[in-house]
C-alpha positions in Angstrom: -14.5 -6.6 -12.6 -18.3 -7.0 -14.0 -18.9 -9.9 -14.7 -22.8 -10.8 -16.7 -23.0 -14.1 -14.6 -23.4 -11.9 -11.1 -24.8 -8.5 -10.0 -21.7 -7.6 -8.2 -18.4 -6.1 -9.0 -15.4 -7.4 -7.5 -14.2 -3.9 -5.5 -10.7 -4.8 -6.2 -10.4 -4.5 -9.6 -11.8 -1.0 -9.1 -9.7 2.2 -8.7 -10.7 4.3 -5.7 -11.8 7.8 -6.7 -12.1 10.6 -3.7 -14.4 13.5 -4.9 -13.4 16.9 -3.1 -15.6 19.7 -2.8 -14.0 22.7 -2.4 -15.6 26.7 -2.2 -12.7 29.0 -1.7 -10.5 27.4 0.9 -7.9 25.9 -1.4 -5.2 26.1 1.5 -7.5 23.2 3.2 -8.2 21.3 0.2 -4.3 20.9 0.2 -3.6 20.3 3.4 -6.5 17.9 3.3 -4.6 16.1 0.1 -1.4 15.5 2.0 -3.5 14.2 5.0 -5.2 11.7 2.3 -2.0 10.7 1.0 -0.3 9.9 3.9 -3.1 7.9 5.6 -3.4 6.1 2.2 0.4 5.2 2.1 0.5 3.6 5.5 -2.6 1.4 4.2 -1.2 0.7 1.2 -4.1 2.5 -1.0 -3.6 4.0 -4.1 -6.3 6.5 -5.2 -7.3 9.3 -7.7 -8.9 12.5 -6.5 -11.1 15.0 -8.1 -11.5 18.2 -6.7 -14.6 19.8 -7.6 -14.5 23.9 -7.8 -18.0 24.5 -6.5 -17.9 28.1 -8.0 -15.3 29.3 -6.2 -14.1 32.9 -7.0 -10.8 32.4 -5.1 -8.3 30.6 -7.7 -6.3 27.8 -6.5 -2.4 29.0 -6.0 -0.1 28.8 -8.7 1.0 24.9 -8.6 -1.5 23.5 -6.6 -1.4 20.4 -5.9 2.3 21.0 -5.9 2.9 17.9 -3.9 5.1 14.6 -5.1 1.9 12.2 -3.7 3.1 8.7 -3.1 -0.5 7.1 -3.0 -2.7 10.0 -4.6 -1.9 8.5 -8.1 -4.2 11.4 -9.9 -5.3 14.6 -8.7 -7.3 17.0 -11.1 -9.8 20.1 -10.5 -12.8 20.5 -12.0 -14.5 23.4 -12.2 -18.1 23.7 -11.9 
């Protein structure tokens, strides 16, 4: 948390947000996700992603995500 007695933020009190790029290869973006989620689970991490569409002209699939992520606590596109 900010406080206005010190320069620094305490880390803790601060969600951990995982920016994705992705151009076209939404099948790695995924599989990249459930990587993420399980390396984040065994550390005990929780974490929101946002997957930026850099202009891709390849939709994601219907669904995606389409995963039940146990640390990956928010996962949204947005496209650029």
């Amino acid at each position: 948390m900010f406080s206005p007695h010190t320069s620094e933020m305490d880390a803790s009190d601060q969600p951990l947000v995982i920016l994705l790029p992705v151009f076209n290869d939404w099948l790695a973006a995924q599989s990249l996700l459930g990587q993420l989620d399980r390396v984040l689970t065994e550390s005990s991490i929780e974490a929101r992603v946002l997957i930026v569409n850099d202009g891709s002209r390849e939709a994601p699939a219907v669904g995606f995500p389409g995963h039940n992520f146990k640390a990956l606590s928010y996962v949204d596109i947005l496209h650029l």
